[in-house]
MIVOFI-271091 format. One record per residue (C-alpha): x, y, z; residue in one letter. Coordinates in steps of 0.02 Angstrom, whole numbers, padded with zeros to 5 digits, always signed. Example, Ala and Ser with C-alpha at 12.3 -4.5 7.8 and 13.67 -1.06 7.14 Angstrom:
<atoms>
+00615-00225+00390A+00684-00053+00357S
</atoms>
This chain:
<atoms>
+01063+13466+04220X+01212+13506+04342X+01365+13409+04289X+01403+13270+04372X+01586+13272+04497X+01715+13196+04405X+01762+13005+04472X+01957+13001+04449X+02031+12857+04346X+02171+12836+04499X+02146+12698+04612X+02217+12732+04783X+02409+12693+04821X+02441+12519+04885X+02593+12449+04952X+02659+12342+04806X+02671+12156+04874X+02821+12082+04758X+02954+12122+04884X+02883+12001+05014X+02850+11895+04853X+03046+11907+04813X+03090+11884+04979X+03003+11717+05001X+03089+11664+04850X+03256+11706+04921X+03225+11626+05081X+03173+11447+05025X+03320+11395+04979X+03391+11430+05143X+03249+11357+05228X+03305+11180+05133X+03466+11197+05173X+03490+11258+05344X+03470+11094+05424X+03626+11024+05363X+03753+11071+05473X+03643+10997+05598X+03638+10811+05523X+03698+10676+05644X+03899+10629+05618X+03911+10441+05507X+03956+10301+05599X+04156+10317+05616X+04188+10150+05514X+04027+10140+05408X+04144+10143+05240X+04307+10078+05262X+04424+09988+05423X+04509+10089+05521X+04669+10150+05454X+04836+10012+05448X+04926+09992+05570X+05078+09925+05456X+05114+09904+05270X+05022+09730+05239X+04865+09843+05152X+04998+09943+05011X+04972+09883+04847X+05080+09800+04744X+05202+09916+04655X+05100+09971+04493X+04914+09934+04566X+04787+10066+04629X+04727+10063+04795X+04538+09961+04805X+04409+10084+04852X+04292+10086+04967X+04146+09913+04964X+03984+10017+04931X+03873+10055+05053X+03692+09980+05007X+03573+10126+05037X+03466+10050+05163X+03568+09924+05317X+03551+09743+05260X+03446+09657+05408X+03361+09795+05469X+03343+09978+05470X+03378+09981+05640X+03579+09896+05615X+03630+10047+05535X+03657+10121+05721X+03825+10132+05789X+03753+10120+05967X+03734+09956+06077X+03552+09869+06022X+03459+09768+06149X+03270+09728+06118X+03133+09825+06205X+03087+09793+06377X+03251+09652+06380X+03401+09690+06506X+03584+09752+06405X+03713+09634+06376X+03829+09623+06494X+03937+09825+06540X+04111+09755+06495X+04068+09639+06367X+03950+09757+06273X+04090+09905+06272X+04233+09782+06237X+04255+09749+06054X+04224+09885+05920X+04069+09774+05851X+03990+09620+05885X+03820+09513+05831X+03723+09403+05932X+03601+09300+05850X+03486+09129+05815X+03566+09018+05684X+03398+08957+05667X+03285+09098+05664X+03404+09216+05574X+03365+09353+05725X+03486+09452+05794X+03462+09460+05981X+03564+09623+06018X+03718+09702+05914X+03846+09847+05937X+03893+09928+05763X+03836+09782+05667X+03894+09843+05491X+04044+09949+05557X+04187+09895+05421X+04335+09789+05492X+04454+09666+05461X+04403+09482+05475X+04574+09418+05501X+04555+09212+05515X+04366+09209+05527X+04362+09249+05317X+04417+09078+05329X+04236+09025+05356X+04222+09114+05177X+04352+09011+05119X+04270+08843+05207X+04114+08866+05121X+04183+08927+04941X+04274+08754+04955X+04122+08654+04976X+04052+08705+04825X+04205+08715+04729X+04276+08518+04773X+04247+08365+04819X+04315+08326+04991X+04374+08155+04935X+04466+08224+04809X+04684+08245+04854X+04793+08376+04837X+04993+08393+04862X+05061+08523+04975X+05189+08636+04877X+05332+08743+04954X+05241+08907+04946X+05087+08820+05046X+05231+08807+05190X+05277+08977+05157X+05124+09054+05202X+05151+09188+05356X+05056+09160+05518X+04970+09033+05595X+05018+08855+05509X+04978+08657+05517X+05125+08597+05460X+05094+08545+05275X+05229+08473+05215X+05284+08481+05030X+05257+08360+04907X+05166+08270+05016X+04977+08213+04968X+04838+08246+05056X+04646+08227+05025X+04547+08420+05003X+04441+08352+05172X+04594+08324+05297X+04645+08502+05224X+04473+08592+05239X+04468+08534+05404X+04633+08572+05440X+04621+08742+05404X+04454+08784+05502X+04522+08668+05673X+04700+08756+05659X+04660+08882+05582X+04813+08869+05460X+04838+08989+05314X+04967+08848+05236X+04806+08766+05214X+04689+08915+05153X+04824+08918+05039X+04838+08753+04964X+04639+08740+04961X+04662+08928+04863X+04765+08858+04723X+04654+08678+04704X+04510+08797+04682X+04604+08874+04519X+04746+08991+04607X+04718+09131+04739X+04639+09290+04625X+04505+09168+04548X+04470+09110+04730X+04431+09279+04798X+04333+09306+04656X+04219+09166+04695X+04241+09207+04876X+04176+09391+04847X+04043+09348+04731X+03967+09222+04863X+03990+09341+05004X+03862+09460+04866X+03730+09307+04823X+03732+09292+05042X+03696+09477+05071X+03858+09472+05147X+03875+09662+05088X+04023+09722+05189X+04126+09601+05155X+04286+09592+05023X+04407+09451+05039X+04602+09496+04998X+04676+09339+05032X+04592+09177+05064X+04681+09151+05235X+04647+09316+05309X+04810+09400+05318X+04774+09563+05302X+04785+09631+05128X+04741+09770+05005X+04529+09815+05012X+04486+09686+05162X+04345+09704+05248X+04163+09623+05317X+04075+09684+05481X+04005+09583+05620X+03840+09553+05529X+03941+09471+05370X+04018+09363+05489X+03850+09305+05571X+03774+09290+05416X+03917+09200+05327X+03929+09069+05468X+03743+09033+05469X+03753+08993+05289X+03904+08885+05316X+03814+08808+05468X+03673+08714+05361X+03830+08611+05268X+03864+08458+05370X+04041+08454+05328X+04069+08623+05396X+03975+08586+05556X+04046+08423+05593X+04235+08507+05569X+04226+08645+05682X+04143+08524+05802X+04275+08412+05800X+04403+08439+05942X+04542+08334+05863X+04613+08249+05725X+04777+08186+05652X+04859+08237+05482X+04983+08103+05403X+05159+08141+05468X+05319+08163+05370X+05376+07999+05268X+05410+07851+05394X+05334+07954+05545X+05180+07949+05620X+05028+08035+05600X+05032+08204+05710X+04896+08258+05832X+04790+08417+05776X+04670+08490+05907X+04534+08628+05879X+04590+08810+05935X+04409+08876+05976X+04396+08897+06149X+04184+08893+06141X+04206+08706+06098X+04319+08655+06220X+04242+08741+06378X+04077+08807+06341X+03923+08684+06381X+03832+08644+06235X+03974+08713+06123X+03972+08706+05929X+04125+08787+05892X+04175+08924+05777X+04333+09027+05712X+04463+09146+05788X+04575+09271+05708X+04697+09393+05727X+04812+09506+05651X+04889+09690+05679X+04756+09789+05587X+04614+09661+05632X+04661+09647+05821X+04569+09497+05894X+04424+09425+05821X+04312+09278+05860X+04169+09188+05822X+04074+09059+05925X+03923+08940+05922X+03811+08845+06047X+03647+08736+06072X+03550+08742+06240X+03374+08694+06288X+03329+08664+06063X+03410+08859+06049X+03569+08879+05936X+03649+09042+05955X+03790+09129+05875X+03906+09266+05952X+04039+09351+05822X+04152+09509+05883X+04257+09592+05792X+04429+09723+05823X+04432+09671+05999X+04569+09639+06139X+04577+09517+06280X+04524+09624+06402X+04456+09637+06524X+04447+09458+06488X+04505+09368+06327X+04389+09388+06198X+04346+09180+06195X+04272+09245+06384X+04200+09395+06322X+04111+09281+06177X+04047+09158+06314X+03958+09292+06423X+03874+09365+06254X+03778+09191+06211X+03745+09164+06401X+03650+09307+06384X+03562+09273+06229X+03507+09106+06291X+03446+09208+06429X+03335+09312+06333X+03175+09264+06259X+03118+09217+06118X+03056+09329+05980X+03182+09466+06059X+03250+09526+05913X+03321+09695+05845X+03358+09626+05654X+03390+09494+05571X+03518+09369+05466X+03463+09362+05299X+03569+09240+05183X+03503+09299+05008X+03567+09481+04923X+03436+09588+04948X+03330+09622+04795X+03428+09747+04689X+03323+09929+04687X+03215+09957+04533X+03334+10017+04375X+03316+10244+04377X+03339+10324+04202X+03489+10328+04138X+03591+10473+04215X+03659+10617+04095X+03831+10672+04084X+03814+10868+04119X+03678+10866+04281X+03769+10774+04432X+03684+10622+04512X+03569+10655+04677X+03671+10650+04817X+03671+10486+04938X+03561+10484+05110X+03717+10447+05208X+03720+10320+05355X+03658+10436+05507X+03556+10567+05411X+03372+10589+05403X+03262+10562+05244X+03169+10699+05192X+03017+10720+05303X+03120+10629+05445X+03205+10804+05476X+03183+10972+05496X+03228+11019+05314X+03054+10935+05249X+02919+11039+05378X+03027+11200+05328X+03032+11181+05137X+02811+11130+05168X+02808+11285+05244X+02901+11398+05112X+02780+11313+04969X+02644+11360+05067X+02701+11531+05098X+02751+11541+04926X+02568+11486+04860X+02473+11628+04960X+02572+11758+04889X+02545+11687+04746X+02358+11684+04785X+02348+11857+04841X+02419+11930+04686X+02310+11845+04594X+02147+11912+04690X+02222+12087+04688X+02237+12098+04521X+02062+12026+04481X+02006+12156+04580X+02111+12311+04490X+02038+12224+04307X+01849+12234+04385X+01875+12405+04453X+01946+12470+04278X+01793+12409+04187X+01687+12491+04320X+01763+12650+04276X+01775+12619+04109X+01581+12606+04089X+01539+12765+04188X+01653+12864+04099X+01570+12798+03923X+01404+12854+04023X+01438+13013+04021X+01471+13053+03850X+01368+13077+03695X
</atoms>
């Protein structure tokens, strides 16, 4: 029997396939991480004021400067407040061109309803100046009685700013002061209501802590008047939402409604006169009143209400400057156009509850660092490039992976093929 050709044990040469392997596996990473450079800037005041303009904000000799009020991981109201752009609803006209690029952020919204009818920058941190007083109002109403009397003390009169005239040692009741402070707007009396609620730090403490139960999540009182001071700051939305809580107590809406009253004078003298500084009261129709404020680092801020056609509205703007109009104007034209709009035009809303705190995540261990924070601006995940990329490296990844695999199946079969002829041919 003529031998049979020898079949040689060599497969054929084949280009080896872990360099494109490796070379996927180098490249994913950069395929998840190329997209950052290209994220969308933060809003310019998402985490703090704007810088001081003058030494109020330096801490007391000895004391650390406050950091930074967190920034809740998704915008309180809305996903859609976290923009720093103007917001009007779909298919409504903008606010009015001046108005709308005046201030550095303003609200516009339904006391009733809760929604917010357009905004610019609605959580952009600023100072409050003398609308924290509406903080202060509404910490006093459920901190004292308003029949209950208090007696003015020298450092009440010492207060910088904007006073009423308190006078010391005399006695007045906590309403004629509460009232007081949100007609005049009088940090003697923000004061004096501070210390009857237990002294200024354990007022701000209640102050904060009810800003936190509102969902008032911008917001850190430093002094109970609103002089600026070390850590202050709220947004626009805070504001809204603070004042729509403090809206549904009577006391508070009967006080900023009213457009005078007198405070006992000095011993033998007459009462004095005290009339309302809110300029929405006293010339807007249908007015309801609301707070002003300014200092240095705050600039000009304002808040103000009014009712028309079973509609109350509330307009609150914040760092702004009388121009081109003063911002009492500039407030005016805002809730002339809300009442404009219809309703159900909405682009968020005023909640007055903390939103529920996110489920508890394991506890975190001391050598791996924590995830970095989604920051105010970026994409999630699969609302960027970085997601579609890092699909397509896994997928890349999984047909090499695949192709191996099959190859080498193959080599295995074609060894045992072999294998068997070769045992064939021998005894």
């Amino acid at each position: 029997m003529p031998p049979r050709p020898h079949r040689s044990t060599k497969s054929r040469a084949k280009q080896p396939f872990w360099p494109v392997f490796a070379a996927l596996l180098v490249t994913l990473p950069l395929l998840t991480t190329a997209p950052a450079a290209a994220q969308a800037p933060a809003c310019p005041n998402a985490e703090a004021p704007p810088p001081a303009v003058d030494t109020s904000e330096v801490p007391a000799p000895g004391q650390p400067a406050p950091t930074p009020v967190p920034v809740p991981e998704t915008p309180v109201g809305g996903d859609r407040l976290a923009d720093c752009a103007l917001l009007s609803a779909p298919n409504q006209p903008a606010p009015p061109p001046d108005v709308a690029a005046s201030a550095a952020g303003w609200v516009l919204a339904d006391l009733d309803s809760g929604e917010i009818l357009a905004a610019k920058d609605a959580h952009a941190r600023q100072r409050p100046a003398s609308t924290i007083k509406v903080l202060t109002a509404l910490t006093a109403l459920r901190e004292l009685k308003l029949d209950d009397t208090l007696v003015a003390t020298q450092e009440d009169a010492n207060q910088e700013g904007t006073r009423i005239g308190l006078l010391p040692g005399m006695t007045y009741s906590v309403g004629q002061v509460f009232q007081a402070m949100l007609m005049g707007s009088g940090n003697d009396a923000a004061h004096a209501l501070a210390v009857k609620m237990g002294g200024v730090p354990a007022t701000l403490e209640k102050m904060n802590a009810l800003a936190a139960e509102i969902g008032a999540l911008d917001t850190r009182a430093a002094t109970p008047s609103g002089l600026d001071g070390p850590g202050m700051s709220t947004s626009a939305y805070d504001l809204a939402a603070i004042f729509r809580v403090a809206m549904r107590e009577e006391a508070f809406a009967n006080a900023i409604a009213t457009p005078m009253m007198f405070l006992p004078g000095a011993p033998g003298q007459p009462p004095f006169e005290l009339w309302s500084d809110n300029q929405v009261l006293r010339n807007y129709p249908g007015g309801l009143g609301g707070k002003t404020g300014f200092t240095d680092d705050a600039r000009h801020t304002f808040i103000g209400s009014a009712q028309r056609d079973g509609r109350r509205l509330v307009a609150v703007m914040v760092r702004g400057e009388n121009q081109p109009v003063r911002l009492s104007h500039q407030t005016m034209a805002l809730l002339d156009y809300g009442f404009s709009l219809p309703r159900g035009s909405s682009v968020g809303e005023l909640v007055t509850t903390s939103p529920r705190a996110p489920e508890a995540a394991p506890a975190a261990r001391a050598d791996v660092p924590p995830p970095a924070a989604v920051g105010v601006g970026q994409s999630s995940f699969f609302g960027s490039i970085t997601g579609p990329l890092f699909l397509l490296a896994v997928a890349l990844v999984a047909v090499a992976v695949a192709v191996l695999l099959r190859r080498r199946r193959a080599q295995l079969a074609q060894a045992r093929r072999q294998a068997s002829a070769e045992s064939a041919e021998h005894p």
